[in-house]
Every structure is written in structure tokens, then in C-alpha cells.
N, C-alpha and C positions, 0 to 999 in steps of 0.2 A: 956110163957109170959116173963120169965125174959130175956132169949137169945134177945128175940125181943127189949126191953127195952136197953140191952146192946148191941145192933146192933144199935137202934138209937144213945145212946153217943157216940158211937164210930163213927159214923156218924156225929154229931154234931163238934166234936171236929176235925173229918178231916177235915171237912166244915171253922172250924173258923183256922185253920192252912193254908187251903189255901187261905185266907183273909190276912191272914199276911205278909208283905214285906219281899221278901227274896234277901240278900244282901250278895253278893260272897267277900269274904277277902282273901289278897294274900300277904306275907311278909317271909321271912326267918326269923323270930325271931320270935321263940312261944310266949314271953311276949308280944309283940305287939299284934298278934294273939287273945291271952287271954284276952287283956285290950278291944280290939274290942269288943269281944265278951262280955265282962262283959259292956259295955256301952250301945249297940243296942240291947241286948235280953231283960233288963227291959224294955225298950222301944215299945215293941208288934216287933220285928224283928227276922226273920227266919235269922240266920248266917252259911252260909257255908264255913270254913276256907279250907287253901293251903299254903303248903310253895314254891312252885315253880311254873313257867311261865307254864311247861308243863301238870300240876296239873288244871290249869285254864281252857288251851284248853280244855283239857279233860273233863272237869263238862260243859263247855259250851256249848261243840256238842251234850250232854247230858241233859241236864236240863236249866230251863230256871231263869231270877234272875229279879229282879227290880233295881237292880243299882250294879255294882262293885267299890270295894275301893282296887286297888292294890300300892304297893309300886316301884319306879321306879329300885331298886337297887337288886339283887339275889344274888352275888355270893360274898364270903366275901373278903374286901376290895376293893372293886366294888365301884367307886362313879358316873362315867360316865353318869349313866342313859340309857344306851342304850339294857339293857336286858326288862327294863318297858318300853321306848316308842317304842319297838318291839312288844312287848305283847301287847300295848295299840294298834299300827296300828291292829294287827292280831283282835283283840274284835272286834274294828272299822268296819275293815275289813267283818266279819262276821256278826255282827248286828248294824249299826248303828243308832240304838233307841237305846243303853240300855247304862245309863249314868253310865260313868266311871270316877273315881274319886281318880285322883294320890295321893299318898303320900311319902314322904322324909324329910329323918335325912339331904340332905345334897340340901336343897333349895337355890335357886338363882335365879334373876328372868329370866337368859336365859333359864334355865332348866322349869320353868312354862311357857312361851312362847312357848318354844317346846311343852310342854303335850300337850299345847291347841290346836296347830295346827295340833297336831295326831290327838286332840278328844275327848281331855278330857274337861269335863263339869265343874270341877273345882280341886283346886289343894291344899291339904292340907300339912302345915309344920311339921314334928316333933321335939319337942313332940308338940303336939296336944292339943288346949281347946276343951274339952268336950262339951260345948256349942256349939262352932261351928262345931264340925264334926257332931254332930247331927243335927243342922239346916239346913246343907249341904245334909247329906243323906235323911233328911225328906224331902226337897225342891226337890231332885233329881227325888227321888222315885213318891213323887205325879205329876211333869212333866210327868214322865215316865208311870204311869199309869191315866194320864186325855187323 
């Protein structure tokens, strides 16, 4: 009886895990990474972190997300943007339903014009209001899955 009992929790709780958004982060800087993740997991969000472009592919041919938030920049000293809107065609490329969602220390509005036109669904500054990254990814996520 009890196994059984503890077969259902554990049932329920995979049940209500996979009810919960899961939203793929991608940034060379673990504090970034970590504030992510300290903002969307209160939130009922499943957070998959990566520090690199090649890190992303990989979990994507793999598993599936309800939104991505990557950063356009990788390699240090890097401002160009051309390692993210690679990455962002290559998502694009691969699924385009699954909202992707730029972020940069080093914003401009030519650099947002480009995300967009890769594919990206919308395009956040750092540092970041809390408010709006999360009305962002909640907006994203329920497009993403209505």
C-alpha cells in the first residue's frame, strides 16, 4: 500500500512538473544565469541554464522549452551581436514556434531590429526590470502554448 501511495506522489508531482513552463536560458555569465533563475523559478517555471550557443543546440535537438531567453554576446569582449543572432537564426531555423527572447548589456536599436528580423519575439535590455522580463516571458510562454 505504501509503494502504491508513493507511486502516486510521485506521479502527481511529475504530472504537475510537466504543467510548468519550461524556459531555456543562455548567457556567459553565471550571475546573470543565477538572477534568471532566482526570478522565474518563484514564478512556477522549469529553468534550463547554458553558457554557450553550442550548449543551446544541443538541449534543443533534445528537449523541448516554451520560450527561450538567450543573450546576443558569447565570447568575452564580444559586442557585435553576431554569435546571438546566429544562434537565434539556427532556433528559428529549427522551430519556429518557440519564442525566443534576446537579451544585451550592449542594446541599440539597430541590434533590436536585427533580433527581430531573425525571430525574435521580443528583445530585452540589461540590466533588466524584473517586472518586465517576467511579463515578457509569461506573455511569450502563453502565446506559445494557446
Amino acid at each position: 500500500m505504501q509503494t502504491s501511495n508513493r507511486a502516486k506522489a510521485q506521479g502527481a508531482r511529475e504530472g504537475r512538473d510537466s504543467d510548468r513552463p519550461r524556459v531555456l536560458a543562455a548567457d556567459d555569465q553565471q550571475d546573470i544565469l543565477d538572477a534568471i533563475e532566482l526570478l522565474l523559478r518563484p514564478e512556477g517555471y522549469q529553468v534550463e541554464v547554458v553558457r554557450s550557443p553550442a550548449l543551446v543546440r544541443d538541449l534543443l535537438a533534445t528537449e523541448t522549452f516554451d520560450a527561450a531567453l538567450i543573450d546576443l554576446n558569447y565570447t568575452r569582449d564580444t559586442t557585435s551581436g553576431r554569435e546571438g543572432l546566429d544562434l537565434l537564426a539556427d532556433i528559428t531555423a529549427a522551430d519556429s514556434t518557440l519564442p525566443v527572447i534576446v537579451t544585451t548589456a550592449w542594446a541599440n536599436v539597430e541590434a533590436a531590429v536585427e533580433a527581430m528580423r531573425h525571430g525574435a519575439r521580443d528583445f530585452i535590455q540589461k540590466p533588466w526590470e524584473n517586472e518586465r522580463l517576467l511579463a515578457v516571458v509569461r506573455t511569450q510562454v502563453e502565446l506559445h502554448r494557446a
